[in-house]
N, CA and C atoms as a LAMMPS dump frame, in Angstrom:
ITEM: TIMESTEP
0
ITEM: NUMBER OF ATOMS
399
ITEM: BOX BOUNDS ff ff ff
-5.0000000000000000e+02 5.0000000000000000e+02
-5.0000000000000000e+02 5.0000000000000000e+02
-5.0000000000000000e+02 5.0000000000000000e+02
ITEM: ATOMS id mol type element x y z
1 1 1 N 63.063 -307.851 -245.28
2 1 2 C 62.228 -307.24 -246.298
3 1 3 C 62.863 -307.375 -247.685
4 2 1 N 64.478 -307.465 -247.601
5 2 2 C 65.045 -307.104 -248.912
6 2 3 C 64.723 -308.917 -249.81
7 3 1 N 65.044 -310.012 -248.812
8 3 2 C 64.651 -311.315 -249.348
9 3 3 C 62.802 -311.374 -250.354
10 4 1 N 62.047 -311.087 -249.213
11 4 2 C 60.915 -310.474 -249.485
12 4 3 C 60.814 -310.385 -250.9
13 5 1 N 61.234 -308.966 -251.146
14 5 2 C 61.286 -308.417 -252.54
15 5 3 C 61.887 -308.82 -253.068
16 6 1 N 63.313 -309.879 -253.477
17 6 2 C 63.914 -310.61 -254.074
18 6 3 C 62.842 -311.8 -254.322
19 7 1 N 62.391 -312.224 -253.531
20 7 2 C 61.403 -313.35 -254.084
21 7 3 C 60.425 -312.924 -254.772
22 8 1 N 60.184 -311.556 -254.892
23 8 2 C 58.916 -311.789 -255.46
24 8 3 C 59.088 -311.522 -257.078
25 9 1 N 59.96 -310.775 -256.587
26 9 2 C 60.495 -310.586 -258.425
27 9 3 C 60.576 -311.474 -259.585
28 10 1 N 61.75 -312.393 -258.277
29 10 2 C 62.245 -313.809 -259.1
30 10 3 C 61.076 -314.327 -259.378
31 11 1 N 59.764 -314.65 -258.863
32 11 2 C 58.549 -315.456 -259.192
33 11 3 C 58.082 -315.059 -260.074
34 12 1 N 57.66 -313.883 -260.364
35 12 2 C 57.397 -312.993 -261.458
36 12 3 C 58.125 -312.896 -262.717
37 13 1 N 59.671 -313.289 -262.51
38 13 2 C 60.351 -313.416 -263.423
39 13 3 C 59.789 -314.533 -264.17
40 14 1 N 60.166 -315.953 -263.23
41 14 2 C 60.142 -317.001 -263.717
42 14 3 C 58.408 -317.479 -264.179
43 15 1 N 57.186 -316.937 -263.965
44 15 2 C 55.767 -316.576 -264.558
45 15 3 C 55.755 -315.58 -265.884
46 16 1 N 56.532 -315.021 -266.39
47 16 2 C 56.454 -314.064 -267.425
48 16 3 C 57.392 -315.558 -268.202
49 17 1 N 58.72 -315.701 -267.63
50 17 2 C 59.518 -316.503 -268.792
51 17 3 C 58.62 -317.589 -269.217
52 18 1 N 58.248 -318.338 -268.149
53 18 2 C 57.153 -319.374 -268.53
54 18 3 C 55.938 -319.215 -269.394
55 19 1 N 55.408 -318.102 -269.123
56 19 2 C 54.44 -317.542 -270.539
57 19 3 C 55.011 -318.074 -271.86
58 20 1 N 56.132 -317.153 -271.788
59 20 2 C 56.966 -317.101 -272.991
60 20 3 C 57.338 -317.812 -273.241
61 21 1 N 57.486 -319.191 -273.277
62 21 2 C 57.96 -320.166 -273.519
63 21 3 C 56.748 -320.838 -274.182
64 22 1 N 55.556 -320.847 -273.395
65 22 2 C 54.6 -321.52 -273.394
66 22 3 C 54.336 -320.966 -274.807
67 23 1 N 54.235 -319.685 -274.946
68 23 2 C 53.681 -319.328 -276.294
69 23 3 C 54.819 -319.326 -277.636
70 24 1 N 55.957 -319.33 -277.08
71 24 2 C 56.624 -319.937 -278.528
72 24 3 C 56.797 -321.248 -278.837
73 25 1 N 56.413 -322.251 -277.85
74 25 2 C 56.048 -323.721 -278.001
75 25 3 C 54.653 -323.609 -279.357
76 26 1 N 53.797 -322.866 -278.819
77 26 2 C 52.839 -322.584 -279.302
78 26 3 C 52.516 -322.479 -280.785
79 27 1 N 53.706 -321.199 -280.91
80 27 2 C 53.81 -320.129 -282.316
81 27 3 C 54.065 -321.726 -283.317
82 28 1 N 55.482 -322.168 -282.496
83 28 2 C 56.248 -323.084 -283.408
84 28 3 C 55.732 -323.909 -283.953
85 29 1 N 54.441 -324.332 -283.108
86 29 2 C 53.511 -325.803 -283.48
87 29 3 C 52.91 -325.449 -285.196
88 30 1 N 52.192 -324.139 -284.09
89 30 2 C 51.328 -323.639 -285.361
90 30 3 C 52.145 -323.455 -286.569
91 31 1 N 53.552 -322.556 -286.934
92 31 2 C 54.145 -322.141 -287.978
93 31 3 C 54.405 -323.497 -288.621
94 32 1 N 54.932 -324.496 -287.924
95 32 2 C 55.443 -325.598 -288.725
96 32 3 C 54.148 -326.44 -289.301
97 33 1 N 53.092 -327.161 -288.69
98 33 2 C 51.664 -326.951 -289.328
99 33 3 C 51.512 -326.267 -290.066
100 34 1 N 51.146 -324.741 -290.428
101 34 2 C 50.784 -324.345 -291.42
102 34 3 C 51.342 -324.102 -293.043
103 35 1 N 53.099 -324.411 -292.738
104 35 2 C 53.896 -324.478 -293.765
105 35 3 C 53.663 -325.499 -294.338
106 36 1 N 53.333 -326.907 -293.142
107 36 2 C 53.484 -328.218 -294.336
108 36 3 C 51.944 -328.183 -294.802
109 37 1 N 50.93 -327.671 -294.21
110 37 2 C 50.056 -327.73 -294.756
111 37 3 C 49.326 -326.889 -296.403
112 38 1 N 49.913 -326.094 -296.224
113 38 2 C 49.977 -325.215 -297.165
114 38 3 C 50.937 -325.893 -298.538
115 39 1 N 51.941 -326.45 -297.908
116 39 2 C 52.55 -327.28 -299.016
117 39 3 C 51.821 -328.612 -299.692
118 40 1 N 50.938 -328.511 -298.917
119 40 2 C 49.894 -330.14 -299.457
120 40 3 C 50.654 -331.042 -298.635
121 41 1 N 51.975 -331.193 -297.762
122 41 2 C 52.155 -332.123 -297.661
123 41 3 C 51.336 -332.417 -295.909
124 42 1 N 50.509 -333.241 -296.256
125 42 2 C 49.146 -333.161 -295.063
126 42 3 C 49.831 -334.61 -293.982
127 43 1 N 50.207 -335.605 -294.17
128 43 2 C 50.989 -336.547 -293.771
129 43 3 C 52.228 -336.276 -292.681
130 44 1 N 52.576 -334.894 -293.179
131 44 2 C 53.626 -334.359 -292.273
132 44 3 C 52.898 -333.779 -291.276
133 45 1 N 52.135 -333.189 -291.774
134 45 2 C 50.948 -331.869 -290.922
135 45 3 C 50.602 -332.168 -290.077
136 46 1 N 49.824 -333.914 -290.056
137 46 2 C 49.263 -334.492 -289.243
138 46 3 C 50.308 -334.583 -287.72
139 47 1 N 50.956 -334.897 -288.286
140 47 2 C 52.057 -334.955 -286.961
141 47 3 C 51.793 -333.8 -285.861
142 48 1 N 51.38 -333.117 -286.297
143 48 2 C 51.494 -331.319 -285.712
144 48 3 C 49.581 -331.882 -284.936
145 49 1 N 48.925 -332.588 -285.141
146 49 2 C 47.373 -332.774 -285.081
147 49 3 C 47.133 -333.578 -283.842
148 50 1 N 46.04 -333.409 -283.297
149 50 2 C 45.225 -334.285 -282.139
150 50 3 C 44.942 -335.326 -283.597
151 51 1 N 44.688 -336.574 -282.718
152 51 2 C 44.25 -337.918 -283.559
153 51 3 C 43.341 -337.517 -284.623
154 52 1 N 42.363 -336.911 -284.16
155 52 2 C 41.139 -336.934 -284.776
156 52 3 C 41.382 -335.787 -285.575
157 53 1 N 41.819 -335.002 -285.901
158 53 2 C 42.33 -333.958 -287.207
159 53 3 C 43.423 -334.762 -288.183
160 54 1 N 44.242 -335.612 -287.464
161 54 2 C 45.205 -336.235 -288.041
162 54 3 C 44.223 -336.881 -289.32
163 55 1 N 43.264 -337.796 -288.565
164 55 2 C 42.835 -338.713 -289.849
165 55 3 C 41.801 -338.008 -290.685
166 56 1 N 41.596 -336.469 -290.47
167 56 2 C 41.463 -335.556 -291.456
168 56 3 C 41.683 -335.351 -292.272
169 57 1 N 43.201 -335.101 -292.326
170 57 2 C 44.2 -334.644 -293.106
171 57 3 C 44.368 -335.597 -293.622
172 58 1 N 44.91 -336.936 -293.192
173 58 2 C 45.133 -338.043 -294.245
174 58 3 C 44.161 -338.53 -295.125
175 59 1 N 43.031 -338.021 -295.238
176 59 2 C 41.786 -338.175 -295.72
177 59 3 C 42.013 -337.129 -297.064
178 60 1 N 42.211 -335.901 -296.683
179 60 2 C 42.408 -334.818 -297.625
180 60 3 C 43.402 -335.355 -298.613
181 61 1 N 44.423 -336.047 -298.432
182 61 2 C 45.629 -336.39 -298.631
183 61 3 C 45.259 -337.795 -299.504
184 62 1 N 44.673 -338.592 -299.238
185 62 2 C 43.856 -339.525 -300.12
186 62 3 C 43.327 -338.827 -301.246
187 63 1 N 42.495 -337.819 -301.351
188 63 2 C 41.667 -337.328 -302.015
189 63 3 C 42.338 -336.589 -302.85
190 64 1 N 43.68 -336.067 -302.526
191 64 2 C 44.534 -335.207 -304.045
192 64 3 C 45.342 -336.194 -304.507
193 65 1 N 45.719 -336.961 -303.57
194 65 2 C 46.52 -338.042 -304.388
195 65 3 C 45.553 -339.023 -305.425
196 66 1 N 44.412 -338.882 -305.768
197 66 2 C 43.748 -339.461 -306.241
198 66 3 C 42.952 -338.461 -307.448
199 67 1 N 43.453 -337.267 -307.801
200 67 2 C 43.047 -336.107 -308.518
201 67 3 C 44.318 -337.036 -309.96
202 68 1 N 43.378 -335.775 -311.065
203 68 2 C 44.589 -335.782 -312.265
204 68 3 C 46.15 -335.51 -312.052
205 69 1 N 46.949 -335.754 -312.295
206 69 2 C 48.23 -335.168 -312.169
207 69 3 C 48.627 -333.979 -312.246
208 70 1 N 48.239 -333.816 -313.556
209 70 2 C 48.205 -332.054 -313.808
210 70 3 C 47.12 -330.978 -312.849
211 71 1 N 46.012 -331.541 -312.575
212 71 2 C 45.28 -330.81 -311.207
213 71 3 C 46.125 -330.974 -310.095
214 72 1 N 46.441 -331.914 -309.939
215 72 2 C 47.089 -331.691 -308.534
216 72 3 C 48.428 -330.759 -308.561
217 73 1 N 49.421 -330.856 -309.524
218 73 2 C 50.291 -330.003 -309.625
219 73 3 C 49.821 -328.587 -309.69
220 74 1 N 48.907 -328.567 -310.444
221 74 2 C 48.407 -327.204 -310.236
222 74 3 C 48.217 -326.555 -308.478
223 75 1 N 47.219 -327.34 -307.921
224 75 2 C 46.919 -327.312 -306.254
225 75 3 C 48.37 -327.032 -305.738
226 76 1 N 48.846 -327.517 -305.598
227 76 2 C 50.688 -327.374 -305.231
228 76 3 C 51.16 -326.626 -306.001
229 77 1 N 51.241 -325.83 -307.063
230 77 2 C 51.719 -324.738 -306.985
231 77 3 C 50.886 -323.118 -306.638
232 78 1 N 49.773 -323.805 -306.865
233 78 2 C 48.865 -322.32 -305.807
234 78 3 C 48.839 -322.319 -304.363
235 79 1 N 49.201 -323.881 -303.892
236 79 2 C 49.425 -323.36 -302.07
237 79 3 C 50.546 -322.649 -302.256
238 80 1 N 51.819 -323.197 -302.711
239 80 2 C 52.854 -322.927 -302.597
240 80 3 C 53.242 -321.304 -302.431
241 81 1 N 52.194 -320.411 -302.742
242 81 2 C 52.138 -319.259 -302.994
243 81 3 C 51.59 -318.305 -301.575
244 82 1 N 51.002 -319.172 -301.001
245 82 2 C 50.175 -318.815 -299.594
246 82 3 C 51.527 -318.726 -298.261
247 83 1 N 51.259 -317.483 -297.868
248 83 2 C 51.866 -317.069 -296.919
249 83 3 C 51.159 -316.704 -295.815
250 84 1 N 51.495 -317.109 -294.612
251 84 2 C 50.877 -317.001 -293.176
252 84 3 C 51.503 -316.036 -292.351
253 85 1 N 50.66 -315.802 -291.829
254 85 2 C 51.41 -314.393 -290.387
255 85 3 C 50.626 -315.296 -288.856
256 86 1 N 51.214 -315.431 -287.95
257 86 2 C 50.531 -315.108 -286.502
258 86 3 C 50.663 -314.408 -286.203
259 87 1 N 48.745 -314.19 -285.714
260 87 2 C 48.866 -312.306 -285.491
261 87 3 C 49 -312.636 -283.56
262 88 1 N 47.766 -313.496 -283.034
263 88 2 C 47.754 -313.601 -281.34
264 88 3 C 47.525 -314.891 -280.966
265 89 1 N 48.104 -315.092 -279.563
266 89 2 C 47.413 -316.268 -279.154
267 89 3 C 46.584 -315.957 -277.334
268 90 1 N 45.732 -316.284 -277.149
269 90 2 C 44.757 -316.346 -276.172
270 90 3 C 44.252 -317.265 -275.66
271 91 1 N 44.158 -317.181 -274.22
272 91 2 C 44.165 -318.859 -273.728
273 91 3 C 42.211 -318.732 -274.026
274 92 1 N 42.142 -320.497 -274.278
275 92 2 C 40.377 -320.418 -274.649
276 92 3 C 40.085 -320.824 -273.043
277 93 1 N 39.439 -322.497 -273.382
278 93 2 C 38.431 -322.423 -271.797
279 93 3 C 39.059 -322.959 -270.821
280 94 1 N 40.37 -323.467 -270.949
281 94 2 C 40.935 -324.093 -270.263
282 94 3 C 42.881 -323.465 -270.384
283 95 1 N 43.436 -323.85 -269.059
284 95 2 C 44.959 -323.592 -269.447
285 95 3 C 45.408 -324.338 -270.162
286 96 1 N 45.07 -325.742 -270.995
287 96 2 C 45.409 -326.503 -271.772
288 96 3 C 44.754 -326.452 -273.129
289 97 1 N 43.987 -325.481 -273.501
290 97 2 C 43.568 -324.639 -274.94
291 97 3 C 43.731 -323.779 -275.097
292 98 1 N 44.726 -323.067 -276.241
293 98 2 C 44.593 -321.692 -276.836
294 98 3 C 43.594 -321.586 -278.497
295 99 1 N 43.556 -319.944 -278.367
296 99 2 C 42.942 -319.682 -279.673
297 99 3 C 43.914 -319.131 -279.935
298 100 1 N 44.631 -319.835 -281.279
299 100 2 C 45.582 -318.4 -282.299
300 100 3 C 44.919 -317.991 -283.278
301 101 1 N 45.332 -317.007 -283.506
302 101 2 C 44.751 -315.972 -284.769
303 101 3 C 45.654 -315.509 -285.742
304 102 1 N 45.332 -315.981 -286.554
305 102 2 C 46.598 -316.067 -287.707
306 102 3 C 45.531 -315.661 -289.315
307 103 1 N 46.489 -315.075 -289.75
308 103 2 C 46.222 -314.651 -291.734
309 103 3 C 47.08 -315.585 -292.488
310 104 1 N 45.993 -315.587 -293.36
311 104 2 C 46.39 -316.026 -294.947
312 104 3 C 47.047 -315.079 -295.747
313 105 1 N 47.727 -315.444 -296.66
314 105 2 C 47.715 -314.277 -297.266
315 105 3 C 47.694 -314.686 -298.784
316 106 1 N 47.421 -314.68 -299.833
317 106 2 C 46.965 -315.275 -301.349
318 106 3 C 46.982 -314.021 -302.091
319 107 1 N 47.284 -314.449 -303.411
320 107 2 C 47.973 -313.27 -304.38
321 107 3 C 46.859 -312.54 -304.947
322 108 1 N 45.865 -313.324 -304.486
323 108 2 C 44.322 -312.779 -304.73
324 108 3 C 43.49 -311.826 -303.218
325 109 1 N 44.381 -311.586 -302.298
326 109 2 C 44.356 -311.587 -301.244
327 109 3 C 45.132 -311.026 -300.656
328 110 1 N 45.741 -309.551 -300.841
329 110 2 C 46.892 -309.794 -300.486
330 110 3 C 46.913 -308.908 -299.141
331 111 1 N 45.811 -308.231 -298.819
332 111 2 C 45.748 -307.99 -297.111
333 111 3 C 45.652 -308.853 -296.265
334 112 1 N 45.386 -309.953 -296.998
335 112 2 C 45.124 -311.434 -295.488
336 112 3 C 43.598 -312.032 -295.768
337 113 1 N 43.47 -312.687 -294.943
338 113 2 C 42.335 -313.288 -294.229
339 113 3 C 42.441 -313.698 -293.313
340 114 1 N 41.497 -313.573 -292.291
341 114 2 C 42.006 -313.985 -290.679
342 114 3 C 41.144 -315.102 -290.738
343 115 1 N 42.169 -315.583 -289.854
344 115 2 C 41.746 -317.23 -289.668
345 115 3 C 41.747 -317.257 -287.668
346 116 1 N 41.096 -318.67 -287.454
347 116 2 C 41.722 -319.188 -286.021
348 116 3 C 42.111 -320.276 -286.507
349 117 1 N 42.35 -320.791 -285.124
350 117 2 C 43.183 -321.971 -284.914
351 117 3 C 43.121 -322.47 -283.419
352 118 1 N 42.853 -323.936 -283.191
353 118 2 C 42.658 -324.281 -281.786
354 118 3 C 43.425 -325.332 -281.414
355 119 1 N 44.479 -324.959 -280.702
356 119 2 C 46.159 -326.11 -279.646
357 119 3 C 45.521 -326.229 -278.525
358 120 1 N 45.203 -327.754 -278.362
359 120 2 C 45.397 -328.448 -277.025
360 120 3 C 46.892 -329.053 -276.503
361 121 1 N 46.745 -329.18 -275.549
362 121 2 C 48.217 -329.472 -274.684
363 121 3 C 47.433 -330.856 -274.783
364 122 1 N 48.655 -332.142 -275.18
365 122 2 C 48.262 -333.942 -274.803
366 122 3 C 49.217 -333.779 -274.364
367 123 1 N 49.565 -333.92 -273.017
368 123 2 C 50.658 -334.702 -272.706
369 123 3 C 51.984 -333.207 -272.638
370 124 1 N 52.944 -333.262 -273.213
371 124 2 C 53.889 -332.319 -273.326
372 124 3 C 53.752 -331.459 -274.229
373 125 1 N 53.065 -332.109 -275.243
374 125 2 C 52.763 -331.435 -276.518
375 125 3 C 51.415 -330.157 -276.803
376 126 1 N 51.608 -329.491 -277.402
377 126 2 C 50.412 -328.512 -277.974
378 126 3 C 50.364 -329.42 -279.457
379 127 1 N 49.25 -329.653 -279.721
380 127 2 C 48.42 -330.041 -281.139
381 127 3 C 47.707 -329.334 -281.332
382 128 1 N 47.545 -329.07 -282.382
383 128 2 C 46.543 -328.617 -283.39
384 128 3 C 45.339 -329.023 -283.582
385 129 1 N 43.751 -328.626 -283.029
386 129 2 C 43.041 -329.042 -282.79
387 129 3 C 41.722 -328.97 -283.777
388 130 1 N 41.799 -328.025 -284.336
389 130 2 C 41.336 -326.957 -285.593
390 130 3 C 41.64 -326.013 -285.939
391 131 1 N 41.035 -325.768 -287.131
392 131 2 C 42.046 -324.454 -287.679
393 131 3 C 41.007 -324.105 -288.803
394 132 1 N 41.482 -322.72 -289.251
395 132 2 C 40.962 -322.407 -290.385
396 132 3 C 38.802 -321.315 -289.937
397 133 1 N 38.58 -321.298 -288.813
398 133 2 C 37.532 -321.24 -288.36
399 133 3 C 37.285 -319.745 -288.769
């Protein structure tokens, strides 16, 4: 009986650690995404992206690099100002999609705005699938 209850623990152990892992794989994707994104730098961001958000972003990324100089410096120094929180993450329709729920936060703004955000698992990886919803 005493093996018994030693196993079941340990399984339980190792199902909670695995959560936890799973979701700071998770957090990390998202935090590092939303820093470079917020920085304008969208090229980096993409990295953090499923294909098809990737050539999103490099799209966005065309489009300021192609602004006035002085507008765009401006844009980069008002992201630069934007601060993010993750508030949850929740698995969506599948064990290989979550929804996170994460705030903005802007100096115009300064309780937040809640946002989502949608990580598929490719492969080993969680990407960034959408965001901002």
């Amino acid at each position: 009986m005493k093996r018994w209850s030693f196993l079941l623990v340990a399984f339980v152990f190792l199902f909670v650690s695995s959560c936890s892992v799973k979701e700071k794989q998770i957090v990390s994707v998202a935090e590092d995404f939303l820093e470079l994104y917020f920085k304008t730098a969208y090229d980096s961001a993409a990295t953090y992206c499923t294909p098809e958000l990737a050539e999103e972003l490099r799209g966005s990324m065309k489009s300021i690099e192609n602004l006035e100089e002085g507008v765009r410096e401006m844009i980069v120094k008002q992201t630069a100002s934007i601060r993010q929180e993750i508030v949850s993450v929740e698995e969506a329709n599948s064990k290989d999609s979550v929804n996170l729920k994460y705030k903005v936060y802007l100096p115009s703004f300064p309780n937040g705005i809640d946002n989502k955000m949608l990580l598929v698992k490719m492969g080993d990886n969680w990407l960034v699938a959408g965001f901002g919803q």
